[in-house]
C-alpha positions in Angstrom: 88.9 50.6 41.4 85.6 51.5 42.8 86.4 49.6 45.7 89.7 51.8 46.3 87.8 55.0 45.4 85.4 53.7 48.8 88.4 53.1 50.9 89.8 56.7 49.7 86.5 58.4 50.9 86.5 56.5 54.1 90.1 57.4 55.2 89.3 60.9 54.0 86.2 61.0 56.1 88.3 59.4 59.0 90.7 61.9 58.9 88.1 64.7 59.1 86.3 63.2 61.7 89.7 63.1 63.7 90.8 67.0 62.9 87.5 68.1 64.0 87.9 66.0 66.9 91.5 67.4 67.9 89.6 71.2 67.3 87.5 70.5 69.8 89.5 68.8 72.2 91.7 71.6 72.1 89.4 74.5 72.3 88.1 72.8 75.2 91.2 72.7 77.0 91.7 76.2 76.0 88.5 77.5 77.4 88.4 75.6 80.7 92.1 77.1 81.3 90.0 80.2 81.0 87.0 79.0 82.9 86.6 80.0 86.9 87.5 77.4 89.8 85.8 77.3 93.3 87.9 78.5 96.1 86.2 77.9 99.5 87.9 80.0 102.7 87.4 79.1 105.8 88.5 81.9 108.4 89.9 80.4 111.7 91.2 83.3 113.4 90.8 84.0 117.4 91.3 87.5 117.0 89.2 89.1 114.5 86.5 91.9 115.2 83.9 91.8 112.6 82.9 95.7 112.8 84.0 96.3 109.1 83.6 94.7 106.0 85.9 92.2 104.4 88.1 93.0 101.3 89.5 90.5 99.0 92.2 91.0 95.9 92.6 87.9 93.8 96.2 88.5 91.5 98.1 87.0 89.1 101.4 87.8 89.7 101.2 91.9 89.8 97.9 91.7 88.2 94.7 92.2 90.0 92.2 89.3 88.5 89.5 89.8 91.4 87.9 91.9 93.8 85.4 90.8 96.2 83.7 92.7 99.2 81.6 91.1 101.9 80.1 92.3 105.2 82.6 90.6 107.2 83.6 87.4 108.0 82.8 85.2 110.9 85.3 82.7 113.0 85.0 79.2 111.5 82.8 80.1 109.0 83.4 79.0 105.3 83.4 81.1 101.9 82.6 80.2 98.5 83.9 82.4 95.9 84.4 81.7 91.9 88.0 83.5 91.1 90.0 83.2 87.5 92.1 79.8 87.2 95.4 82.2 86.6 95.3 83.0 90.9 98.4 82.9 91.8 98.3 84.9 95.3 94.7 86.0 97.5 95.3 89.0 99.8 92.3 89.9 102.3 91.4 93.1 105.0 89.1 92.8 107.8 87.6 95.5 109.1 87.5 98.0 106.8 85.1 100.8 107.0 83.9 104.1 105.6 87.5 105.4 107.6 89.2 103.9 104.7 89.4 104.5 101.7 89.8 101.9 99.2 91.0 101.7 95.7 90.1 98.3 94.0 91.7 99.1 90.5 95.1 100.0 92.0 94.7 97.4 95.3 95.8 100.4 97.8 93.8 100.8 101.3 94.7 103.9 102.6 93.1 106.6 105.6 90.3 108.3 104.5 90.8 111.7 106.1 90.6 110.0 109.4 92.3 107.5 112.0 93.3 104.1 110.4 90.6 101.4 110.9 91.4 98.1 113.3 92.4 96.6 110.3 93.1 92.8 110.2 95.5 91.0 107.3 95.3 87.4 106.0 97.3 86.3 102.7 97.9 82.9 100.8 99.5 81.5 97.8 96.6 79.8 95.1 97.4 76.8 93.6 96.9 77.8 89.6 94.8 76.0 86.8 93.2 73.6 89.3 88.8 72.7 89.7 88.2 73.9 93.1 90.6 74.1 96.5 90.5 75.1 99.7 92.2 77.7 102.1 91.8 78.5 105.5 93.2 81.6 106.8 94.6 83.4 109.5 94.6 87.3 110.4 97.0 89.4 111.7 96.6 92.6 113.2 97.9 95.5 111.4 97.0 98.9 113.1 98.8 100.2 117.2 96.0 102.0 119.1 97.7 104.7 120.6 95.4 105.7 124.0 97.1 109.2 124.7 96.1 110.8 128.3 97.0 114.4 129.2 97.2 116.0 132.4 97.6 119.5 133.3 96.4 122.7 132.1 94.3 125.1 133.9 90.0 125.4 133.3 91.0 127.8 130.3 93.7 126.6 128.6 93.4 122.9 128.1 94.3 120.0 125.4 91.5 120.0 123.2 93.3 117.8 120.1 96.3 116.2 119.3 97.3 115.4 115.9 99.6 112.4 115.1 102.0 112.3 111.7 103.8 110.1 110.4 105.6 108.6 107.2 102.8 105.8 105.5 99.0 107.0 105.5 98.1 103.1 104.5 98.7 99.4 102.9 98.7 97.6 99.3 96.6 94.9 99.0 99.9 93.1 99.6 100.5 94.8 103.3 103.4 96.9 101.4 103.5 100.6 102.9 101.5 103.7 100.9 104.2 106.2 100.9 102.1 108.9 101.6 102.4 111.6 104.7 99.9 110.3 107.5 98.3 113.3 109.1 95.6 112.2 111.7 93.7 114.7 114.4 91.6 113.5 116.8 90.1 115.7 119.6 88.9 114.6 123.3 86.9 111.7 124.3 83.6 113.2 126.3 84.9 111.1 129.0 88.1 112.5 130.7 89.8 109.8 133.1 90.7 111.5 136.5 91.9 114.9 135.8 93.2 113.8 132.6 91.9 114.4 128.9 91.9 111.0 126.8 92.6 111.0 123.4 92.4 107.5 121.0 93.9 107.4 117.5 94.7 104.2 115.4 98.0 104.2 113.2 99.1 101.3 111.0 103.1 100.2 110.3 105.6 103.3 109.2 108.6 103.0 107.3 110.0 105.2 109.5 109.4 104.7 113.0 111.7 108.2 113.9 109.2 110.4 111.8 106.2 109.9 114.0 105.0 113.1 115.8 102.6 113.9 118.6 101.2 117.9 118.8 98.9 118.7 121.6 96.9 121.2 121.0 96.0 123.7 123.4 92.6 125.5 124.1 94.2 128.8 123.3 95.5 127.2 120.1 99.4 127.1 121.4 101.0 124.0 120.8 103.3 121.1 122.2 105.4 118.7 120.0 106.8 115.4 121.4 108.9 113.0 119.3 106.5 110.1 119.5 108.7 108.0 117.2 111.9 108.5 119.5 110.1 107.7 122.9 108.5 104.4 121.2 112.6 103.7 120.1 113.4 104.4 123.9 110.6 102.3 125.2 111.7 99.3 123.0 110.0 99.7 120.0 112.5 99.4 117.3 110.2 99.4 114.1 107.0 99.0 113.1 108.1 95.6 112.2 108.3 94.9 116.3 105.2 93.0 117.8 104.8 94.9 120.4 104.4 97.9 118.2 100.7 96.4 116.7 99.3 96.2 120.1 97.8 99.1 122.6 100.5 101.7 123.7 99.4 103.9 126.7 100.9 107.1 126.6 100.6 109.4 129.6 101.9 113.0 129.3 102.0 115.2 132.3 101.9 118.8 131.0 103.1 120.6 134.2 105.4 117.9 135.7 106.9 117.8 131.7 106.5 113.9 132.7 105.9 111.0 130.0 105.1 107.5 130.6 104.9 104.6 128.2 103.0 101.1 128.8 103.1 98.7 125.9 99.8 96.6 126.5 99.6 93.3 124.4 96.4 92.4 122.3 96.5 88.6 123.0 97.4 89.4 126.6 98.2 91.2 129.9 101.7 91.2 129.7 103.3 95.0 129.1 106.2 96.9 129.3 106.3 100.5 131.2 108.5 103.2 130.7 109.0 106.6 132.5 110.8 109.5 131.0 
């Protein structure tokens, strides 16, 4: 009987042993699910500026899990950054600067009361619940530079400004359109090319290419309105979603010759189409 009342004790103690073992298997499990992993990014894109900073929203399905800011980053360099284990997707801006304005807690980038910056776009899909991975990514450019020259008008009654509108002022961190009015004014460069007045603005992607407006304004504070979304359509531009409109458009407006020409110049090369109106 003592002999059994040992073995009782013993199976008892076993079984303890075991339960507590299982507890802290499990909460393990539990916690490293919840623990961070090591992503590493390595940024191997030819055609990146590195003026601005670098933006980076981490999410888990619609949910941002984290935000990360950094100075910029350099071509073939590599990143180390310790993001939750729930990742699912990584959206990242270049070039971001005090033009923009950016909301981290609602992942919008939009124009701070200025021209768009030269902002660059890179995205991947995370690999969830994993120790560490790697990513290397690619930008694209996001943002037509339109370079606007006007000639004509007399000493005294010149373009001083032009203000360009528009349909989206900005991007989601998922490169999804901010559906707010974009209103941008930009007056003359110092330098004026020939007998022409040069004005530069930066615009990102619009829903609606048709809704983009360009008013001149005159020293005398008259203006001149041109349908800047219908001469890009008649150029060859058919959306925002066209390549050739995230590249530099010339635009040269003749103010007494009521002349407009078009050259669509491409970022990666010399290659452009030209339109007269």
């Amino acid at each position: 009987m003592k002999k059994r009342r040992i073995n009782n004790t013993a199976v008892t103690f076993l079984c303890l042993l075991i339960l507590i073992s299982s507890l802290i298997t499990s909460c393990i499990k539990e916690n490293r699910c919840n623990c961070p992993y090591y992503l590493t990014l390595i940024n191997s894109s030819e055609f990146l500026a590195t003026s601005g900073n670098t933006v980076l929203w981490f999410f888990d399905k619609s949910t941002i899990e984290d935000f990360y800011q950094l100075e910029k980053m350099e071509k073939d360099s590599s990143y180390l950054f310790t993001v939750s284990r729930r990742c699912d997707a990584l959206h990242i801006w270049s070039n971001v600067s005090q033009r923009s304005y950016v909301d981290e807690d609602r992942a919008v980038l939009v124009c701070n009361g200025q021209e768009m910056d030269p902002l660059y776009y890179a995205t991947s899909p995370l690999t969830r619940y994993i120790e560490s991975d790697t990513v290397e990514v690619c930008f694209e450019r996001m943002y037509a530079k339109l370079i606007v020259d006007i000639a004509g008008g007399d000493s005294e009654n010149y373009p001083v400004s032009i203000i360009v509108t528009g349909s989206n002022s900005g991007y989601y961190a998922d490169c999804s359109l901010v559906d707010e009015k974009l209103v941008i004014e930009k007056r003359s460069e110092v330098k004026s090319i020939g007998e022409s007045r040069r004005f530069t603005v930066n615009i990102g992607k619009q829903r609606s290419i048709e809704e983009l407006k360009l008013n001149v304004i005159m020293a005398d504070g008259s203006e001149r309105v041109y349908n800047l979304g219908q001469l890009l359509l008649e150029s060859g531009i058919k959306s925002s979603d066209d390549e050739n409109f995230l590249n530099d458009i010339y635009i040269f407006i003749d103010l007494e010759e009521y002349e407009i020409k078009i050259e669509i110049d491409s970022w990666q090369n010399e290659d452009y189409v030209e339109i007269e109106y």
